[in-house]
N, C-alpha and C positions, 0 to 999 in steps of 0.2 A: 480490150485495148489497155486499160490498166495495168488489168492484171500482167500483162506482156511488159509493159514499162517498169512495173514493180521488180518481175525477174529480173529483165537487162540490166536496173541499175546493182539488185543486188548481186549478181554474177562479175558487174564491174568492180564495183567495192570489194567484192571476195577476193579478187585477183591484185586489188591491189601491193598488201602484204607481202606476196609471191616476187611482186618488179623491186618493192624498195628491198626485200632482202637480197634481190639478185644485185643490184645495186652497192649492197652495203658490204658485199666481201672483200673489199679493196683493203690491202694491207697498209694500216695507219705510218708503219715505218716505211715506208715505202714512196707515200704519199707526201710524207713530211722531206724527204731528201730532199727529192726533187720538185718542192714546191719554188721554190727560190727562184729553179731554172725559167718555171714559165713567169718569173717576172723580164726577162732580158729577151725573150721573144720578139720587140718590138727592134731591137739592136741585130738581133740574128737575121731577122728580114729585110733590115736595112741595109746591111751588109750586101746581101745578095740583090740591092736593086730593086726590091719586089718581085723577084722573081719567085718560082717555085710552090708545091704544096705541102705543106708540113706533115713530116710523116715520124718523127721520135723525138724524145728528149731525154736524155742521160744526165749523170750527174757524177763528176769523179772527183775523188776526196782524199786530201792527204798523197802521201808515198805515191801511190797509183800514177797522179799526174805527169810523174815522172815517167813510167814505165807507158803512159800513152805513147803513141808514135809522134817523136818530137815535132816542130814544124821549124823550117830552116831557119838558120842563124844567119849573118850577116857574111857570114864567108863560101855560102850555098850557095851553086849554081843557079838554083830556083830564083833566086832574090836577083842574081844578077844579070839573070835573060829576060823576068817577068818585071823588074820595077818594083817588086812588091816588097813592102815592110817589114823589113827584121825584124821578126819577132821568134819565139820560142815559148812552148809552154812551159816550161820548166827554165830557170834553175832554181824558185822557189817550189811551194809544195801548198799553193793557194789552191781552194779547191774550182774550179771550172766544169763548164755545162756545154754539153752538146748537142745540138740542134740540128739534127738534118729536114734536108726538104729533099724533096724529085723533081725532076726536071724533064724534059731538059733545062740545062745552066746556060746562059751564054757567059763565059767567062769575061768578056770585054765590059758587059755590067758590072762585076760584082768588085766590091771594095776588098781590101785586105787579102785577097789570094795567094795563097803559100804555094798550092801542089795542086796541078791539074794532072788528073790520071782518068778522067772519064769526065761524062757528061751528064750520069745517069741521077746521081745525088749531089748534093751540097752539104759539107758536115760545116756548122759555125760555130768556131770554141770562143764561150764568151768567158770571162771572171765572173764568178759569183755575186761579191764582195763589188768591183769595180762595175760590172755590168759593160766593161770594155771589148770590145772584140779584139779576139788574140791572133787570130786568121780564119781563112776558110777552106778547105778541103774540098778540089770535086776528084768524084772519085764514083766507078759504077759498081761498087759494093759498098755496105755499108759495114764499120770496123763495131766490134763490142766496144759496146754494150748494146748498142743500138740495133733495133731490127725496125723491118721494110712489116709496118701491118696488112 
């Protein structure tokens, strides 16, 4: 009976090495970008109500911002059939995080709504820096950078 106990634990210990290196391949740059994002997580889910389950978090920086798919300005249909708050991610070049969940959304919960184009995810663009929500996106794909795990 020992001796059974002896193996298992060293067979366990053996295998430990094996999980923390599987563990440890995460790329350090990678990690560091988008560390920032999961500080606003608590803004991104407020936004949406409580709704949904978190499925990505991106991080986009500089120039890019720009070249994201902007969210309506004040002279947008969107803004003016939905109520919802002029905003835009650009015309500066602040870096912002993106946050999707799955759904379904019900959009009648959710704060800040720019573009309803499906039900299937919620993309929530917050500020980096301000940790503001800039609007939310439903939408049933999700846009790069973000992927459905």
């Amino acid at each position: 009976m020992r001796r059974r106990l002896a193996l298992g634990l060293v067979a366990l210990l053996g295998g430990t090495p094996l999980l923390v290196g599987a563990c440890h391949n995460v790329n350090p740059t990678v990690t560091a970008s988008v560390s920032p994002c999961f500080r606003v997580l608590p803004e991104a889910h407020a936004a949406l109500g409580g709704q949904g389950k978190f499925v990505d978090v991106a991080r986009i920086r500089g120039g890019a911002v720009s070249r994201f798919p902007r969210l309506p300005t004040t002279t947008d249909t969107v803004v003016a059939t939905t109520g919802a708050t002029p905003t835009t991610l650009a015309p500066g070049r602040r870096d912002v995080c993106l946050v999707a969940y799955s759904g379904p959304i019900d959009p009648s919960r959710v704060q800040h709504l720019v573009r309803s184009e499906g039900s299937r995810y919620a993309v929530v663009v917050v500020g980096v820096t301000s940790r503001k929500v800039r609007g939310v996106i439903l939408t049933n794909t999700l846009p790069k950078p973000l992927h459905a795990h």
